[in-house]
C-alpha positions in Angstrom: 25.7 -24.9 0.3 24.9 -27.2 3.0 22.7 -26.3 6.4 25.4 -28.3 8.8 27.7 -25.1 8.3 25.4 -22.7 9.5 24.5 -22.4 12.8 21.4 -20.5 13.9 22.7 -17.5 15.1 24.0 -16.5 11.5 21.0 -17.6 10.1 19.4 -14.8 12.2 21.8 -13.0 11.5 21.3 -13.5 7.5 17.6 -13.3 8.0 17.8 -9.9 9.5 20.2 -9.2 6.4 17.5 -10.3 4.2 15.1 -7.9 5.9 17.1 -4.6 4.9 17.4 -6.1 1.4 13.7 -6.3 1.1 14.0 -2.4 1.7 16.1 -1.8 -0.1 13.8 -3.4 -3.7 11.3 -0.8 -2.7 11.7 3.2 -3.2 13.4 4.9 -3.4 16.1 2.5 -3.7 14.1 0.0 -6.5 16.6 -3.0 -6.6 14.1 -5.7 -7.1 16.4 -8.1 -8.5 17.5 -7.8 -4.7 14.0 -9.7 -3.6 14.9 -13.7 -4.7 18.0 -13.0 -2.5 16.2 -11.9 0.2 13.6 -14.8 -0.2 16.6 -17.1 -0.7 18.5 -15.8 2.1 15.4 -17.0 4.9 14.8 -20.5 2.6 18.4 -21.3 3.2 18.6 -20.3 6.4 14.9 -21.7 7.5 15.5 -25.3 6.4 17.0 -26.8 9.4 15.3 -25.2 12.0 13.1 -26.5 14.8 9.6 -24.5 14.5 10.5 -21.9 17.7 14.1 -21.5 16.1 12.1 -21.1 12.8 10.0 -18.4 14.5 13.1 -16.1 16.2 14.5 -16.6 12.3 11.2 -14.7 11.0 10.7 -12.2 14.0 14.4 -11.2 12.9 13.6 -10.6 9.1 10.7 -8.4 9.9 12.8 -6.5 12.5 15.0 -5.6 9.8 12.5 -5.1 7.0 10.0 -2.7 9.2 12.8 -1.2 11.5 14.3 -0.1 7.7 11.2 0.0 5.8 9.0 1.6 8.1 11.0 4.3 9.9 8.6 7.0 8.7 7.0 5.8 11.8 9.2 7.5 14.2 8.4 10.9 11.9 4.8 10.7 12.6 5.3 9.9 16.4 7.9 12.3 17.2 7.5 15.4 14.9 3.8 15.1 14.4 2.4 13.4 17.0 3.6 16.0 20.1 6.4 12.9 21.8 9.9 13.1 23.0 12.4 11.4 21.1 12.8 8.4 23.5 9.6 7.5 23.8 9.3 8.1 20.0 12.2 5.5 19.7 10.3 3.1 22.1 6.9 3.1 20.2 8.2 3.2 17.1 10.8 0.1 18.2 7.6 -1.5 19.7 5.6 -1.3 16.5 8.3 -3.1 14.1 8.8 -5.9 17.0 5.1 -6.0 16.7 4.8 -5.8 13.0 7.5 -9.0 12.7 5.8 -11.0 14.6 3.0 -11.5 11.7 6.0 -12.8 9.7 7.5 -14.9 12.7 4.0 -16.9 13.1 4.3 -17.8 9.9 7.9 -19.6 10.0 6.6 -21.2 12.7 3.5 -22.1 11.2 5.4 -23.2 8.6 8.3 -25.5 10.1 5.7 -27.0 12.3 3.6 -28.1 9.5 5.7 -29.0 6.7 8.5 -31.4 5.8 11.5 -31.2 4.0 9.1 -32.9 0.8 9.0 -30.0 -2.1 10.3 -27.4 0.4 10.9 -24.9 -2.3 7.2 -24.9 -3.6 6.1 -24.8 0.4 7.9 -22.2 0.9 6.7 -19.9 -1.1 3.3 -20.8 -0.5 3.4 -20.2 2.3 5.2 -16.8 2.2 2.1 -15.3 0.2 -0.1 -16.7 3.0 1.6 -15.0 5.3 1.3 -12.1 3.2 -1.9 -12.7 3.1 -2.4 -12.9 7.3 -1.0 -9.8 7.3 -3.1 -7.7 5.1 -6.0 -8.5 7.0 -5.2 -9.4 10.8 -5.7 -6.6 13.2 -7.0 -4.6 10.4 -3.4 -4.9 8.5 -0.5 -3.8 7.2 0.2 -5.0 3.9 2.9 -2.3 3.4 6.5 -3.8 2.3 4.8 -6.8 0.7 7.5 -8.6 -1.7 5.8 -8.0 -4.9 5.2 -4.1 -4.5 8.8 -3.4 -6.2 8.2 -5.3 -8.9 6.0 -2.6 -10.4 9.8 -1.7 -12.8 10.5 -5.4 -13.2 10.4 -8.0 -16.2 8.1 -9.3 -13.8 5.1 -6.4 -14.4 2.6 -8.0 -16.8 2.4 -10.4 -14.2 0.7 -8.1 -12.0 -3.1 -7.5 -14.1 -3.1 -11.2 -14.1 -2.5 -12.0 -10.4 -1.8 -8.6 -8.2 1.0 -7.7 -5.7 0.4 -11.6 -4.5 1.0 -13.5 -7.7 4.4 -10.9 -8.2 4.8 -12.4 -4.0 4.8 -15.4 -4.8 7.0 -15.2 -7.9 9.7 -13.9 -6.1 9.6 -16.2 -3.3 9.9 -19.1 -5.8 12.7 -17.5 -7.2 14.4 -17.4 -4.0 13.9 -21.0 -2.8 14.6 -22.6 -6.4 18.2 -20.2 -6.6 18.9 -21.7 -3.4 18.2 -25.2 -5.0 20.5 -24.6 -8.0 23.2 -23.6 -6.2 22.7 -26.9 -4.0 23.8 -28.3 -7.6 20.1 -29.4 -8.2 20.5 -27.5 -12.2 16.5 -28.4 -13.4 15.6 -25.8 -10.8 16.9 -23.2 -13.7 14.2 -24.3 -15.9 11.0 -22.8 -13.7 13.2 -20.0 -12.4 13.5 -18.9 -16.8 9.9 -20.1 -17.1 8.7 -17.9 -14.5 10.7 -14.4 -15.7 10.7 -15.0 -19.4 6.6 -15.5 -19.6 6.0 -11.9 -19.4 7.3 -12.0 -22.7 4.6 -13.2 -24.0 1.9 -11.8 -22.0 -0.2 -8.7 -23.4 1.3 -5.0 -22.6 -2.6 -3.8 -21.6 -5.5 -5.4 -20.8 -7.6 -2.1 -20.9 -8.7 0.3 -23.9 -9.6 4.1 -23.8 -13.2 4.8 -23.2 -13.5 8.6 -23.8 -11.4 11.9 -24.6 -8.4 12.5 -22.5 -9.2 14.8 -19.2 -7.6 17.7 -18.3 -6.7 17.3 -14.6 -5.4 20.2 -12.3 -3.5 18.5 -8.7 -3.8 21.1 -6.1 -0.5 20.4 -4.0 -0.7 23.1 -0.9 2.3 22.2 1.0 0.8 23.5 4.5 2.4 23.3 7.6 0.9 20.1 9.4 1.7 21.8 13.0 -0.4 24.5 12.4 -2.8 23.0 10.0 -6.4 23.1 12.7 -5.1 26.3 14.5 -7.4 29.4 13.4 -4.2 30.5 11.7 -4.0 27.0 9.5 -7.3 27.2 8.3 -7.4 30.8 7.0 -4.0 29.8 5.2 -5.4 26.5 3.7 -8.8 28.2 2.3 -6.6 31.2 0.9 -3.9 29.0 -0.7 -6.5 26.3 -2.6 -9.0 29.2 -3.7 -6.3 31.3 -4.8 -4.7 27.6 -6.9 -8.2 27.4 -8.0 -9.6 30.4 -9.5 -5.5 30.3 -10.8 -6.2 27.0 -13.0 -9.5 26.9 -13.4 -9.3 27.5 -17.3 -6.4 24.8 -17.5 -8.8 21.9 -16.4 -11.4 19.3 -16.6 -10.9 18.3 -13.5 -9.3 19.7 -10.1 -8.4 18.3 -7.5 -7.8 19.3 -3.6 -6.0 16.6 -1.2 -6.8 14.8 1.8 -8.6 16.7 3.9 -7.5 19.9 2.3 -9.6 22.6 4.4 -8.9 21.7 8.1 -12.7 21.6 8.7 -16.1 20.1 8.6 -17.9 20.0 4.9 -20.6 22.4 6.6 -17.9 24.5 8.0 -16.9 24.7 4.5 -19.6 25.3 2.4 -18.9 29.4 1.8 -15.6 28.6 0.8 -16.3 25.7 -1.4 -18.9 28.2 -3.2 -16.7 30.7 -3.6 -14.4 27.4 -5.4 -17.1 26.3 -7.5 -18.0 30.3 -8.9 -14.0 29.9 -10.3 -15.7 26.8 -12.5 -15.8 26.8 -15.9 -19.2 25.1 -17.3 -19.2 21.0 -17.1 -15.7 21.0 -15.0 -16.0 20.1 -11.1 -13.5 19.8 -8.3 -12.9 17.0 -6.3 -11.8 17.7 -2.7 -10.8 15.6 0.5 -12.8 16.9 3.4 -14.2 16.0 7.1 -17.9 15.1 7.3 -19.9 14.9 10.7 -23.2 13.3 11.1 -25.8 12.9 14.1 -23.7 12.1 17.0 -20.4 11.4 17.2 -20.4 10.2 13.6 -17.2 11.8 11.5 -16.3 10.7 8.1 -12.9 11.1 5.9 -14.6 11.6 2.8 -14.1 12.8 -0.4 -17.1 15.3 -2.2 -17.4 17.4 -5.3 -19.2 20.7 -6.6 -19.6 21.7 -10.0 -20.4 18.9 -12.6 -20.3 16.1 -9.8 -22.2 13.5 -8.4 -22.1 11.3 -5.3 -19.3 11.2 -2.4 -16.8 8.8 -0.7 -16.4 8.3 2.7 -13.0 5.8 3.4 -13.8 2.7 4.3 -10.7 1.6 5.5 -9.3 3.6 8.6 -5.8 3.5 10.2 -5.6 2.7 13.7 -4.2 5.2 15.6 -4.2 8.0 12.9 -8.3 7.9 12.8 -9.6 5.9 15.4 -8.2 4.4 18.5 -8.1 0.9 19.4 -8.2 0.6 23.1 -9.3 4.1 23.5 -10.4 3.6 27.0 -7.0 2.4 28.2 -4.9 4.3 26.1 -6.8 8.1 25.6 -4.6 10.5 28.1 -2.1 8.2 28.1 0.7 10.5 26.0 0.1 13.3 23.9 0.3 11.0 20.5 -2.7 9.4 21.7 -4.5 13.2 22.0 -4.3 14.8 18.4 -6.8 17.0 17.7 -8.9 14.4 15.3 -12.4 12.9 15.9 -12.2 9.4 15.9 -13.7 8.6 12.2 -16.6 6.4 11.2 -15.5 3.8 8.5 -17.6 4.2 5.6 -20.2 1.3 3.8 -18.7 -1.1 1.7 -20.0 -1.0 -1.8 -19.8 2.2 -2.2 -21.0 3.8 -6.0 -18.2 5.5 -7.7 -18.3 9.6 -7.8 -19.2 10.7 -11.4 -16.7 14.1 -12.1 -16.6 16.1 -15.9 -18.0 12.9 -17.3 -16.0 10.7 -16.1 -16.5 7.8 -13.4 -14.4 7.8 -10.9 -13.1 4.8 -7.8 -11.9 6.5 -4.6 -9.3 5.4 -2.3 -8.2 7.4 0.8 -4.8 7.8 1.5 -3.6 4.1 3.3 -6.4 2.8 1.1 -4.4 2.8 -2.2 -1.8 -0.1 -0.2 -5.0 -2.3 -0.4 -4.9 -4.2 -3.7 -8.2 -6.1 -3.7 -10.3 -2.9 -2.3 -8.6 -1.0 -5.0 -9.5 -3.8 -7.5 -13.4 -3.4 -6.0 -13.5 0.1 -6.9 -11.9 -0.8 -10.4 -14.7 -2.5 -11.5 -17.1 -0.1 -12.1 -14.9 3.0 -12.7 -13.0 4.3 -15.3 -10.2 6.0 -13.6 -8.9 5.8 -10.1 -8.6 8.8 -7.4 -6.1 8.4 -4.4 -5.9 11.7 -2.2 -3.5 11.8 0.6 -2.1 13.5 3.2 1.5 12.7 3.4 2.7 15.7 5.6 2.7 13.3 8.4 5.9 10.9 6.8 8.2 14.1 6.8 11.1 13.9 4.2 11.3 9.7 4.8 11.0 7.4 2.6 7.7 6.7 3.3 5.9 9.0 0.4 7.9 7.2 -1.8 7.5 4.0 -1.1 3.1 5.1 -1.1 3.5 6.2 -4.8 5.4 3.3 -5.7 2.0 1.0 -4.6 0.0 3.1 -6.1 1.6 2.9 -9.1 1.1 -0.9 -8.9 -2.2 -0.6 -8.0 -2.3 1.2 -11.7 -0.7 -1.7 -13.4 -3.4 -4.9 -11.6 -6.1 -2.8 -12.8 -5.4 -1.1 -16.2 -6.7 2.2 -15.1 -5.1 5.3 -14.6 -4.6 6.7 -11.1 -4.7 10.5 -10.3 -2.7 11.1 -7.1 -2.9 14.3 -5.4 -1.4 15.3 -1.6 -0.9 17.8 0.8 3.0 18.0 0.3 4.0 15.2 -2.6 3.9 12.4 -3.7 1.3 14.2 -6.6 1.2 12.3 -9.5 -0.7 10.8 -12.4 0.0 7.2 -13.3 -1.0 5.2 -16.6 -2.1 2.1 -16.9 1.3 0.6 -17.0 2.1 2.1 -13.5 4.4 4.6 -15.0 4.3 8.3 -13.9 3.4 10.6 -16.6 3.1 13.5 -14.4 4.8 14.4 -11.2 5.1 17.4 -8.9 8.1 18.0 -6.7 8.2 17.2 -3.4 7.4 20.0 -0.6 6.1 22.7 -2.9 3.1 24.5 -3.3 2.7 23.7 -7.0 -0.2 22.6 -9.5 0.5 19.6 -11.7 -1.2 20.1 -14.7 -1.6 17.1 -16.6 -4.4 14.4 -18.4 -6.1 11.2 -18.0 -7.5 8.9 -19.7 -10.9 7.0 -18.7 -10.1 3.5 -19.3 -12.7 1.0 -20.1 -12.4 -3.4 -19.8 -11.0 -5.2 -16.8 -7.6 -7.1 -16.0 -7.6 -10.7 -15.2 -7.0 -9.3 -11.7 -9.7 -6.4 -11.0 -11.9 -9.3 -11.8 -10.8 -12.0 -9.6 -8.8 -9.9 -7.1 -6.4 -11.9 -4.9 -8.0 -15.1 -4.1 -6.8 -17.3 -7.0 -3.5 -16.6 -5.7 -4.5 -17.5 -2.0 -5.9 -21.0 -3.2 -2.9 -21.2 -5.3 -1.0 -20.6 -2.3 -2.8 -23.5 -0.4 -2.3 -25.6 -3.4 1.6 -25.2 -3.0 1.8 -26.0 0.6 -0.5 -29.0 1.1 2.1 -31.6 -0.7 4.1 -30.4 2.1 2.4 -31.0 5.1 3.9 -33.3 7.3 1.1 -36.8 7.5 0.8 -38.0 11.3 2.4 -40.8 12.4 0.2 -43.5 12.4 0.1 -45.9 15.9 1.0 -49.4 15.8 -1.8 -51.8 17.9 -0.1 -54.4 19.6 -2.5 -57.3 19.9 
């Protein structure tokens, strides 16, 4: 393989390639051997390029990863969001040129910094750093990372020792040492082996029961998003999860109502939730999604409970655009998408203390909270199983549900805990500790997934830590790279 045969244009061309494979290692499709290729694929094609050239290169891959991966974005824009399918196409075409840019910035970054000296090992540095900008940036998007698929890979005990990153960062070292091998260069073999065979030797779980299995009951109500905060939604969503209720109550522990389940305010709600906790069997509690307002202007996605339940969550992390909107001045009245009937939400404290349900402790993460591994990892820590509720209605049939239980399951695996997963229309699951699905309903069904849990006790290497040793280590790998300036000659 040599660089002087390809010209740039094909190595666009083979970046935006690379871009659909990455898609293609997540779900529903799960080829993760298909991420080194993809990394390899943009090392190869990266290596002679000036930094702007490097930059289109980049802005190309994450035109072909988000204009694959993220599609669901159109669904939300165009069936939910009230917009006509050509401006759907142009905001949803606008958000993945947007969303490559992140990675684009960091080619350039990249080829403008380092050398050709230990190129594979810079490489992948500095792919996790990019990964890295883009979790947080503007809020972020860490969806499509590299790692996620690697939740089904020989590569999983990696992840309770180093996260979604450290599984990154893997597979972009895999990638840049393949393409080294097959430049004839055979000792790059010997990492690539090291790397995939250590898991071998790595323990299977890092966390140990702490109490009797639970009995969980995952209220999925399949209600028509369209209709959901019309007069007409709300009777149907009150009927349908205290009808589910007083159905299963015997059956569980614990039960569980998604995201936002009744299409109202908690005080709105507080007959109905009564009538809910009266179906209750002694020292079992429900968990539900609900809306919260406060003083002025102040609305909250939060999760509460009744029965044998203590404390509340309010999501700390918001999505722009689906709970508040940025630019609000400029862009309220603009289109009907920018007009949905939802008070912009409050983000909640940081630090928040766990909710304590049929004696059990309990980390929260709402919906687009579960893609965040190291807030995930925070509410680990002092919990000893881990609630995502979700309303997925909004992804239609895409891929997108699928692709959200597939990080959730991950987010199992980094912290040892199991993760009870309930939403509006599927993905409801329970996950163990080793990110497999013990439990699943099917997709677009009102259904109760009866199934149990196990409060876990001990932390992973990872819920410890979180992410940063891999960001240092990240930094470590691209310093011996960096190009040294010239020094000046004095003429005297």
């Amino acid at each position: 393989m040599t660089h002087s045969r390809l010209s740039p244009t094909l190595g666009y061309l083979a970046a935006l390639v690379a871009g659909v494979l990455t898609t293609l290692t997540a779900s529903p499709y799960e080829l993760w051997w298909l991420g080194p290729l993809a990394a390899g694929l943009v090392y190869w094609a990266l290596q002679p390029l000036r930094p702007r050239q490097a930059a289109l290169l980049g802005w190309c891959y994450g035109v072909g990863l988000f204009g694959s991966g993220a599609s669901w974005v159109y669904v939300s824009i165009h069936d939910y969001g009230y917009t006509g399918v050509p401006l759907a196409l142009f905001l949803t075409g606008l958000f993945v040129a947007a969303m490559a840019l992140f990675i684009a910035v960091t080619l350039w970054l990249y080829r403008l910094l380092c050398g050709p000296r230990l190129a594979f090992l810079t490489f992948a540095g500095a792919w996790v750093l990019g990964e890295w900008l883009r979790t947080w940036l503007f809020t972020g998007f860490p969806w499509l990372l590299l790692g996620s698929s690697h939740v089904d890979s020989p590569l999983a005990p990696w992840a309770p020792i180093g996260g979604v990153y450290l599984l990154s960062l893997i597979t972009a070292l895999s990638g840049s040492l393949g393409v080294e091998f097959l430049r004839r260069r055979w000792w790059a073999a010997l990492p690539v082996a090291a790397l995939w065979l250590a898991p071998l030797a790595l323990p299977v779980q890092w966390t140990e029961p702490a109490g009797e299995p639970l009995r969980v009951a995952l209220l999925q109500g399949n209600l028509d998003q369209l209709i959901k905060w019309t007069p007409e939604g709300q009777r149907s969503a009150a009927n349908t999860y205290l009808e589910m209720t007083r159905e299963h109550a015997d059956a569980a522990d614990l039960i569980v109502w998604p995201e936002a389940a009744l299409p109202m305010f908690e005080d709105e709600a507080e007959p109905l939730l009564a009538r809910a906790q009266a179906h209750l069997v002694p020292g079992s509690a429900l968990l539900t999604g609900i809306l919260q307002r406060e003083g002025r202007g102040r609305y909250y996605n939060s999760v509460i409970g009744v029965g044998n339940a203590e404390g509340e969550y309010r999501k700390e992390h918001l999505v722009p655009f689906g709970e508040y909107l940025p630019l609000e001045r400029w862009l309220r009245g603009t289109i009907a998408f920018f007009d949905l009937p939802m008070p912009a939400m409050t983000p909640g404290a940081s630090g928040q203390a766990p909710i304590r349900a049929a004696g059990s402790v309990i980390g929260n993460a709402i919906c687009y909270e579960i893609i965040y591994a190291d807030l995930v990892a925070e509410r680990a820590r002092n919990a000893e199983l881990l609630l995502t509720v979700s309303n997925d209605t909004w992804f239609g049939e895409s891929i997108g549900p699928l692709q959200h239980l597939q990080m959730a399951r991950l987010r199992a695996l980094e912290n040892g805990r199991y993760v009870i997963r309930a939403t509006s229309n599927g993905v409801t699951a329970v996950i163990d500790p080793l990110g497999r699905v013990v439990a699943r309903a099917p997709q677009f069904e009102t259904v109760t997934l009866l199934a149990e849990a196990v409060p876990m006790q001990g932390l992973t290497p990872f819920t410890r830590s979180g992410s940063w040793p891999v960001w240092l280590l990240g930094v470590l790998l691209v310093v011996p790279g960096l190009r040294l300036p010239r020094r000046r000659r004095h003429h005297f």
